[in-house]
ZADOPA-371420 format. One line per field, with one value per residue (C-alpha): y, x, z; residue in three letters. Coordinates in Angstrom, 1 decimal, m for minus. Each point is the difference from the previous one (the first is absolute). Example, Ala and Ser with C-alpha at 12.3 -4.5 7.8 and 13.67 -1.06 7.14 Angstrom:
2
north: [m4.5 / 3.4]
east: [12.3 / 1.4]
up: [7.8 / m0.7]
residuo: [ALA / SER]
This chain:
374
north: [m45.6 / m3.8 / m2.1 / m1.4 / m2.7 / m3.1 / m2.0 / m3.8 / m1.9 / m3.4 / 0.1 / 2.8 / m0.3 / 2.2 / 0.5 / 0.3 / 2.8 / 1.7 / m0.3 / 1.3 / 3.2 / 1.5 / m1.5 / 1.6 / 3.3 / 0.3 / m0.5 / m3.7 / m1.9 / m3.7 / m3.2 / m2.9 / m3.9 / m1.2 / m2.9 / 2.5 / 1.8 / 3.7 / m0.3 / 2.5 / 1.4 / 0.4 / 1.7 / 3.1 / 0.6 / m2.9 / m2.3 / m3.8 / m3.4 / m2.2 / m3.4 / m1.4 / 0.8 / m3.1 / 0.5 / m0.1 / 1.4 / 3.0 / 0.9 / 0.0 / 2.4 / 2.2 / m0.1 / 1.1 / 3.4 / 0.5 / 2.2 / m1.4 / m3.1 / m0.7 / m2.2 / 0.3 / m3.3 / m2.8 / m2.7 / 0.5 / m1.6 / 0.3 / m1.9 / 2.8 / 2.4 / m1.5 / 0.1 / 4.1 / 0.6 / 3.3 / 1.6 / 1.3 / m2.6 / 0.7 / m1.7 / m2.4 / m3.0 / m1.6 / 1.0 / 0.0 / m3.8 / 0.0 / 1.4 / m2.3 / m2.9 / 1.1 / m2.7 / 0.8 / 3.7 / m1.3 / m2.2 / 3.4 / 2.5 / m2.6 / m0.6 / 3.8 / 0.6 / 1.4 / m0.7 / m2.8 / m2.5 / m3.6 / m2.0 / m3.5 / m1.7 / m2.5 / m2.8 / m2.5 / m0.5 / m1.7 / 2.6 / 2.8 / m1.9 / 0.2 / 3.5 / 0.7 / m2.1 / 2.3 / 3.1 / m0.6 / m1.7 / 3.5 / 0.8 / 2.3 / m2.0 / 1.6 / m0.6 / 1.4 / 1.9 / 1.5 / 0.9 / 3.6 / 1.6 / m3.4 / m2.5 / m2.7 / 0.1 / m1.8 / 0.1 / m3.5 / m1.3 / m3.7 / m2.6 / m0.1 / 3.5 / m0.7 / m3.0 / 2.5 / 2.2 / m2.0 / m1.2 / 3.7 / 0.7 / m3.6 / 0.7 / 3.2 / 0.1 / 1.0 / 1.1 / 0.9 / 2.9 / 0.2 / 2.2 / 3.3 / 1.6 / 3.4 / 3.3 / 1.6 / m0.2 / 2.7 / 0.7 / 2.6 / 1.2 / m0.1 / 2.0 / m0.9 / 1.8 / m1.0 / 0.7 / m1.6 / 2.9 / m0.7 / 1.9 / m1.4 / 1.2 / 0.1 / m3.2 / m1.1 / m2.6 / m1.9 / m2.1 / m3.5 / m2.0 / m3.3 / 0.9 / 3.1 / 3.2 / 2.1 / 2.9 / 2.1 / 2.8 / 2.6 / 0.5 / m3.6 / 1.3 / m1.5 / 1.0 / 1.7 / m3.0 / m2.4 / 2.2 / 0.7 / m4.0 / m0.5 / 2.5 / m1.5 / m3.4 / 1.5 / 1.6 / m2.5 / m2.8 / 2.1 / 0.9 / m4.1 / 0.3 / 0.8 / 2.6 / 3.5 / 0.7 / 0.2 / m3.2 / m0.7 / m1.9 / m1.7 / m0.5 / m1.3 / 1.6 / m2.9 / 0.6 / 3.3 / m2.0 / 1.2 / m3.7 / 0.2 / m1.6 / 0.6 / 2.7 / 0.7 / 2.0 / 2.1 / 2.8 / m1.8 / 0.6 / 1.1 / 3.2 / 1.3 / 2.3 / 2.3 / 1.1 / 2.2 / 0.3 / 0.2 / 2.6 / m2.5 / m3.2 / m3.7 / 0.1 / 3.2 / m1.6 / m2.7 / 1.8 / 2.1 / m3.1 / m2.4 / 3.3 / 1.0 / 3.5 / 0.7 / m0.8 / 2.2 / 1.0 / m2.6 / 1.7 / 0.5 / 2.7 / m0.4 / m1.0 / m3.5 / m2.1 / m2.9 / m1.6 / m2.7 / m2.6 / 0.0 / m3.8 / m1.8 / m1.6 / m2.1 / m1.4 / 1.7 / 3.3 / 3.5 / 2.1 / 2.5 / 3.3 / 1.7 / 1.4 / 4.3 / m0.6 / m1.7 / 2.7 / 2.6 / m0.9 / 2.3 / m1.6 / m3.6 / m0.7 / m2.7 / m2.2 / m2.4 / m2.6 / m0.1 / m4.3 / m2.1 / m2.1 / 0.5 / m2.8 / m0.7 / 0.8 / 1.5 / 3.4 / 2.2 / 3.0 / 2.0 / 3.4 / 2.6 / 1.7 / 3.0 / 1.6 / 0.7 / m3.4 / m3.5 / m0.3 / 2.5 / m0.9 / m3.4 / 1.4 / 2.1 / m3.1 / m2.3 / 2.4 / 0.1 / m3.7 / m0.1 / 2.0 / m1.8 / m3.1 / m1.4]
east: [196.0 / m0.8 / 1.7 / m2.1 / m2.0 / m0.5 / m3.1 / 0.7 / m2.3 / m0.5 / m0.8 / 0.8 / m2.5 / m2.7 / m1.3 / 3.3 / 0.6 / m2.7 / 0.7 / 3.3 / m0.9 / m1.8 / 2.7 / 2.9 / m2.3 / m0.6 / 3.2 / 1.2 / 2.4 / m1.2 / 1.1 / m1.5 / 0.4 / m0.8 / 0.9 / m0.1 / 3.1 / m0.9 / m3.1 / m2.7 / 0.5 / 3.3 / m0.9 / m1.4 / 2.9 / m0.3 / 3.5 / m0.3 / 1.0 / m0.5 / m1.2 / m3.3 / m2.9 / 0.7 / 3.9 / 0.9 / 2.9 / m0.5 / m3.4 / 3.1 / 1.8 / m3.1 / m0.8 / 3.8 / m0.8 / m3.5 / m1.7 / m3.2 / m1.1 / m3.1 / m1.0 / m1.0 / m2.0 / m0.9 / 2.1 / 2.8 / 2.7 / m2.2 / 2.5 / 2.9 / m2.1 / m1.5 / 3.9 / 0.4 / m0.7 / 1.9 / m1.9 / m3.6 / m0.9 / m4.3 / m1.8 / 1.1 / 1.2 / m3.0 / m2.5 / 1.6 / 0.3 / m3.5 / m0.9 / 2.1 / m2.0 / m3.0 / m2.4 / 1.7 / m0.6 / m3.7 / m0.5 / 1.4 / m2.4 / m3.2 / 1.3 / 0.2 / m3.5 / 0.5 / m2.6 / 2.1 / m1.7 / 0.1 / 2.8 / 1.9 / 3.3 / 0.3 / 3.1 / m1.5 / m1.6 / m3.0 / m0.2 / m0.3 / m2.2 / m2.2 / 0.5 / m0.7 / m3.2 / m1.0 / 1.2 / m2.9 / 2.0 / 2.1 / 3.2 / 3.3 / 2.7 / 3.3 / 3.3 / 0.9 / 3.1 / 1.6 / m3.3 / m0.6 / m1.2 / m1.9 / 2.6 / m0.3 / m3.9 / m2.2 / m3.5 / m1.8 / m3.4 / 0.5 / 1.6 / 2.6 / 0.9 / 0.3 / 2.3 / 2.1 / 0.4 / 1.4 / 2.3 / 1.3 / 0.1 / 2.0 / 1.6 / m1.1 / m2.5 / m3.5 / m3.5 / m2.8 / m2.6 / m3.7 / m1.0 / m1.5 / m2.4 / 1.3 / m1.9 / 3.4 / 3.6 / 1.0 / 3.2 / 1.7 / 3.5 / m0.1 / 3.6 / 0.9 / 2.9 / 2.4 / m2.4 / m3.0 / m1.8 / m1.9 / m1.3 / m1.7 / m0.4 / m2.9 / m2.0 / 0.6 / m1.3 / 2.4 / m0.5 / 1.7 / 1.0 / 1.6 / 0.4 / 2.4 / m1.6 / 0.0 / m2.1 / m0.5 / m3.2 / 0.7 / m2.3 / m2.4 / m3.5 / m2.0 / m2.4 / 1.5 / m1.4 / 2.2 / 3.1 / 0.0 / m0.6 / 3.2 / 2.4 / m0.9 / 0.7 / 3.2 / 1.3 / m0.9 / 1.6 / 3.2 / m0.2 / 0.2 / 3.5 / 3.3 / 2.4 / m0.4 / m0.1 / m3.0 / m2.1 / m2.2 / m3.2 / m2.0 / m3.6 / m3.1 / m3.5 / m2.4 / m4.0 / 1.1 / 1.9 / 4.4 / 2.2 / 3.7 / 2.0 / 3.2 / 2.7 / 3.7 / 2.2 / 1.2 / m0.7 / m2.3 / m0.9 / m3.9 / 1.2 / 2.2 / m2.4 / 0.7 / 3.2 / m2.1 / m3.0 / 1.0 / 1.7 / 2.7 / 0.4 / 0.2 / 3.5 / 0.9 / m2.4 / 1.9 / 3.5 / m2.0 / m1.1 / 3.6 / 1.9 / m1.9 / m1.5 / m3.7 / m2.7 / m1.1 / m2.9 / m2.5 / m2.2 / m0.7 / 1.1 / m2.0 / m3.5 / 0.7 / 2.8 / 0.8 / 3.3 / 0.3 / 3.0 / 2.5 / 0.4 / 2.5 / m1.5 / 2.8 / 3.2 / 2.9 / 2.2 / m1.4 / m1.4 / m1.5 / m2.0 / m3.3 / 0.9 / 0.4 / m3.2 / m1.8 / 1.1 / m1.3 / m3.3 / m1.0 / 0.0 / 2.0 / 2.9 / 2.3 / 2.6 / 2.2 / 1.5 / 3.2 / m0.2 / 1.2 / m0.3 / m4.3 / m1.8 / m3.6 / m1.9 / 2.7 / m0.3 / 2.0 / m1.4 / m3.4 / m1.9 / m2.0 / m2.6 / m2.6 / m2.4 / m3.7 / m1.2 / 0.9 / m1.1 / 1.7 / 2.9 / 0.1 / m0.6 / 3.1 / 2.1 / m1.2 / 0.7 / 3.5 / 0.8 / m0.7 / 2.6 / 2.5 / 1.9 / 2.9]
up: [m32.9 / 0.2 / m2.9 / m2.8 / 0.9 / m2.0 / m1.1 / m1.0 / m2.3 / m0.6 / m4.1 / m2.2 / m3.0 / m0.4 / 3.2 / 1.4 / m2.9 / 0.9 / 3.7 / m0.7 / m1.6 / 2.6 / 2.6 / m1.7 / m0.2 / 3.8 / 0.6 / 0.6 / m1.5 / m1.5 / m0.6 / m1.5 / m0.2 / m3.6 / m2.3 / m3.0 / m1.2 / m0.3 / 1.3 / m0.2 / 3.9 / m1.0 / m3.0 / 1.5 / 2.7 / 2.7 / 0.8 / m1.1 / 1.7 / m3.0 / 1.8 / 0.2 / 2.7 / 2.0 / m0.2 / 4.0 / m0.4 / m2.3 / 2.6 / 2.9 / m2.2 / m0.6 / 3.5 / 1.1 / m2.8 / 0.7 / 3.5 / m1.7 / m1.4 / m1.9 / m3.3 / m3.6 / 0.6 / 2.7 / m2.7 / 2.3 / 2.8 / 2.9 / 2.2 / m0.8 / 1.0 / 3.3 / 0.9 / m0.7 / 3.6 / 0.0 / m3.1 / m0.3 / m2.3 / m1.5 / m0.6 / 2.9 / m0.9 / 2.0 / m2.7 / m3.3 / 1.1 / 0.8 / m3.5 / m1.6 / 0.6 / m1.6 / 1.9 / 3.3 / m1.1 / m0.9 / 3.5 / 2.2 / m1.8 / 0.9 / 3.4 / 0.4 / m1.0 / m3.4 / m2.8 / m2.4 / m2.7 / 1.3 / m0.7 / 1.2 / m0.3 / m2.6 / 0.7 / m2.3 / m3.4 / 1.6 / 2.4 / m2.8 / m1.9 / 3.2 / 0.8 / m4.3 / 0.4 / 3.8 / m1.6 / m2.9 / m3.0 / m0.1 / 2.2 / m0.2 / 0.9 / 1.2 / 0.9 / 3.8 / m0.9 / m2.4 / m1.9 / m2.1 / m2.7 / m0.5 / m0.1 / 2.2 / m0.4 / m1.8 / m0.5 / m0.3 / m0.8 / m1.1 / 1.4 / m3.1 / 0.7 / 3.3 / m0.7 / m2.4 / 2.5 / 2.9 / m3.0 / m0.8 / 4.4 / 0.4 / 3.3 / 0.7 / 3.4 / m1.2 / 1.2 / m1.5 / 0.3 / m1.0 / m3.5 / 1.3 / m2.4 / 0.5 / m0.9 / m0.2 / 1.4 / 2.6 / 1.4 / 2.7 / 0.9 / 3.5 / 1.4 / 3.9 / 1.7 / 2.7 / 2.4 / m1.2 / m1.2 / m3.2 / m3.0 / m3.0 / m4.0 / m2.2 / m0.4 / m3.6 / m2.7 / m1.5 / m3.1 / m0.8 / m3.1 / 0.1 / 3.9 / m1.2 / 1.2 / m3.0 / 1.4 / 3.0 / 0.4 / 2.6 / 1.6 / m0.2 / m1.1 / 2.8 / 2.4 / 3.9 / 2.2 / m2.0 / m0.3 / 4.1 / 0.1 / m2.0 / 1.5 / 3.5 / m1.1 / m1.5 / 2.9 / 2.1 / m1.9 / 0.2 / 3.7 / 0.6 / m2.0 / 1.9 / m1.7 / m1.3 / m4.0 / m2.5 / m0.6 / m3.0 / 0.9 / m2.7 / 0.3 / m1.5 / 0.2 / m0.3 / 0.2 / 2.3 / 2.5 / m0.3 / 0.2 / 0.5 / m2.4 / 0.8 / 1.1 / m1.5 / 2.8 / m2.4 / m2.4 / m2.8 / m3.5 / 1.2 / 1.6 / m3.2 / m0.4 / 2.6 / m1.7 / m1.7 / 2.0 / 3.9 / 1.6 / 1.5 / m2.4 / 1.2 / m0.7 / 2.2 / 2.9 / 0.3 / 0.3 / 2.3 / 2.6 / m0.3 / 0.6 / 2.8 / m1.2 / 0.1 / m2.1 / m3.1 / m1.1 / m2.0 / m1.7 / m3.5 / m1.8 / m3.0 / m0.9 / m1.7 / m0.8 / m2.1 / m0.1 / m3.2 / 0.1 / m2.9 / m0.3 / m2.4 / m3.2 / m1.0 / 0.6 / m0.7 / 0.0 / 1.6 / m2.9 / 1.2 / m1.6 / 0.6 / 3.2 / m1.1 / m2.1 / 3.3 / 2.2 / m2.5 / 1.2 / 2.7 / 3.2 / m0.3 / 0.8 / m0.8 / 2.3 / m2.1 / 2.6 / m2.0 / 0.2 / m2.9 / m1.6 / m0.7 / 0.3 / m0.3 / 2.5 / 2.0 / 1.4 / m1.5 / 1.0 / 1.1 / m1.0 / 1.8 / m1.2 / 1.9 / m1.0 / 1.5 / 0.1 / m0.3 / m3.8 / m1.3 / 1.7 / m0.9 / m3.9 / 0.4 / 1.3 / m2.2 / m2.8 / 1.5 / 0.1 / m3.5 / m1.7 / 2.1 / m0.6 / 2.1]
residuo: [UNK / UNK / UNK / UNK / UNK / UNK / UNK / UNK / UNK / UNK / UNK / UNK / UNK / UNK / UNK / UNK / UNK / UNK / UNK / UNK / UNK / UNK / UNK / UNK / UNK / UNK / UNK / UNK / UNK / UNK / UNK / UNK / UNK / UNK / UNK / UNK / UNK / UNK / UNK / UNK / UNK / UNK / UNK / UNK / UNK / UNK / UNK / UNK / UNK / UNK / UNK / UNK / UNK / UNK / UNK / UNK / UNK / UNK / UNK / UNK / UNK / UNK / UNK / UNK / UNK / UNK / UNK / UNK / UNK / UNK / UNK / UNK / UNK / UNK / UNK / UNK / UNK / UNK / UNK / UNK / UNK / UNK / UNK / UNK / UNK / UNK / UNK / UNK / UNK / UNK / UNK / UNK / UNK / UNK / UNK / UNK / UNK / UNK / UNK / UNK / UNK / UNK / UNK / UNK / UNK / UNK / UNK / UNK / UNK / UNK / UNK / UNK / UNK / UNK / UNK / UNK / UNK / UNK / UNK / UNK / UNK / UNK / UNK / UNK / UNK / UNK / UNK / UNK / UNK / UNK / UNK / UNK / UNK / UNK / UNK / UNK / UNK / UNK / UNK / UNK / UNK / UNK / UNK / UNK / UNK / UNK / UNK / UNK / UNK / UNK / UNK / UNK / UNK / UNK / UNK / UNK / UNK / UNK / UNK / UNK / UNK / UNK / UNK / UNK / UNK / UNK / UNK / UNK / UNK / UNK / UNK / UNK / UNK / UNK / UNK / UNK / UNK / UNK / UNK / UNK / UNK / UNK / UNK / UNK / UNK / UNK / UNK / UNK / UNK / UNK / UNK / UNK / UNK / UNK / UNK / UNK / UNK / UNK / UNK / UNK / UNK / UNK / UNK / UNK / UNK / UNK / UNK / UNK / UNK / UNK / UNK / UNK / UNK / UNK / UNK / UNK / UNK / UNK / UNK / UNK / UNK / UNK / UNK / UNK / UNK / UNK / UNK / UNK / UNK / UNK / UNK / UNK / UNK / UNK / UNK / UNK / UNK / UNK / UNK / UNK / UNK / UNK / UNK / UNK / UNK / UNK / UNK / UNK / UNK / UNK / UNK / UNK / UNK / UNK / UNK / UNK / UNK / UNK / UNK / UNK / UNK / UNK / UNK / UNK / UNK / UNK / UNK / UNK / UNK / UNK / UNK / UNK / UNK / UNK / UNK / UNK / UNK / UNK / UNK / UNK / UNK / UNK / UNK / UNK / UNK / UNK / UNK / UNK / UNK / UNK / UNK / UNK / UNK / UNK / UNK / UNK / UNK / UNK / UNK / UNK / UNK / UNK / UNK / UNK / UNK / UNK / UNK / UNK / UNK / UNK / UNK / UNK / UNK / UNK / UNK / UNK / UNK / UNK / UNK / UNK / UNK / UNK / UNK / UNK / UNK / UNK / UNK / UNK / UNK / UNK / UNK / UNK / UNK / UNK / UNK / UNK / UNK / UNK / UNK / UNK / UNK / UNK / UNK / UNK / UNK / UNK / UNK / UNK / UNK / UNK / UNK / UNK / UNK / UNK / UNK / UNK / UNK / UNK / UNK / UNK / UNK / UNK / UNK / UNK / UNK / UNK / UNK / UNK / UNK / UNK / UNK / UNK / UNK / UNK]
């Protein structure tokens, strides 16, 4: 009988938790990279190297205990990874760079014939004040890297906004991207495995605040012609991508056309539904494609879904109740990310909710997020 294998990742918050539970359940060991003592990975069974993601020499020490290598997010060493020749490291190194850089991400999907809103490098306040005047009066401008969850964006529509903004970015390397007026925001989880074989989830909507997503709809409540259109453009966006693993691909459905807007190479807070909703979950597809084991099934296994994020509300220490009454509610379920401290607007956790359709789903989660506080 072979030995345990192992599964490295680079992060161990919450999508390295929830990576780790279903790794640990088929069978692997894990070990994560994170800055955070008693992170939550480690919290639900996986070994820690407390260090940072970009720590060189605690990714050579997770390569020399891993068979596997994959990531919690792209915010990583890409350098110390290139140089784990002798581990299957997916993503490869090759595209987490690419996705990175989100206007080299940006010029590759155009060049590649995907569907993207029109966009332009801006290396100069005269030159953004240009682009601001082409793009209408009305512009998202964005830092390159090290941009999520809406940091590192900023939407303008003066010139003194504009000005502000280049203030807050001071040395960061910026572009800028044209306003879409969307009908609705899509996205898909798109899983590849070692050999290139690809299978895609549901097409959902997602909803955004303050460029947090704070829902998901499983599935999107839009007509066939448009969910074959964005499946496609999915899996072909993810077919361009070297490395195996499960890919979430954000999308915008404008006046019936489907525009890319941008890809993470990872497991991503759009396809939390299918914890409770798809016969194989995000989490367990990826294990499945970096570990080299085949693909599972997709498909829903109940009518509707909608998964609700448990964001923080203030600043300060983890108090948390609510979560027996939420769960009392048939059909949701609660994850608890096990982070501290809270802080606003930080995502502390998600629910689930089925049921037979999308609104009364979404009345059963939202019912949910109301009797908790963290």
């Amino acid at each position: 009988m072979n030995a345990k294998k192992t599964l490295g990742i680079v992060g161990g918050g919450q999508l390295g938790r929830m990576l780790s539970e279903p790794a640990i359940k088929l069978g692997y060991g894990v070990i994560v990279v994170d800055p955070t003592d008693n992170c939550p990975a480690k919290q639900v069974g996986a070994r820690q190297i407390i260090a940072g993601f970009r720590d060189e020499k605690a990714i050579r020490e997770l390569a020399k205990n891993s068979d596997f290598i994959t990531i919690e997010s792209e915010h990583v060493n890409v350098k110390a990874l290139s140089e784990i020749l002798d581990k299957k490291v997916n993503p490869s190194s090759q595209t987490i760079e690419l996705i990175q850089d989100k206007y080299k991400q940006k010029q590759f999907l155009k060049d590649s014939g995907l569907p993207v809103a029109d966009f332009v490098e801006i290396n100069s306040v005269e030159n953004a004040r240009l682009t601001l005047a082409g793009f209408g009066g009305k512009m998202m401008l964005k830092s390159k890297t090290d941009a999520f969850d809406g940091r590192g964006n900023a939407l303008v529509s003066s010139v003194e906004e504009l000005d502000a903004a280049f203030l807050r970015f001071e040395k960061r390397e910026l572009y800028a991207e044209q306003i879409i007026t969307f009908e609705k925001e899509l996205a898909v989880m798109v899983a590849k495995d070692i050999k290139g074989n690809i299978v895609s989830y549901p097409v959902v909507e997602t909803v955004h605040k303050r460029s947090i997503c704070i829902e998901v709809y499983a599935a999107a409540q839009i007509d066939e012609q448009t969910i074959e259109n964005a499946r496609q453009t999915a899996e072909k966006a993810v077919s361009l991508l070297d490395g195996a693993g499960v890919y979430g691909v954000e999308m915008f459905l404008s006046k019936s056309e489907i525009l890319v807007n941008e890809i993470a190479p990872r497991v991503h807070n759009s396809g939390h539904y299918t914890m409770d909703a798809c016969a194989t979950s995000q989490f367990e597809q990826h294990i499945r494609a970096v570990t080299e084991m085949e693909l599972g099934n997709t498909e829903m296994t109940a009518p509707a879904c909608v998964m609700v994020n448990i964001l923080g509300e203030r600043n300060g220490a983890i108090a948390l109740t609510g979560v027996e009454k939420a769960e009392a509610i048939d059909g949701v379920s609660v994850y608890i990310y096990g982070k501290t401290p809270t802080k606003v607007d930080r995502k502390m956790g998600h629910i689930n909710a089925v049921a037979g359709t999308i609104e009364e789903a979404r009345e059963k989660a939202l019912k949910a997020r109301k009797l908790i506080s963290i």
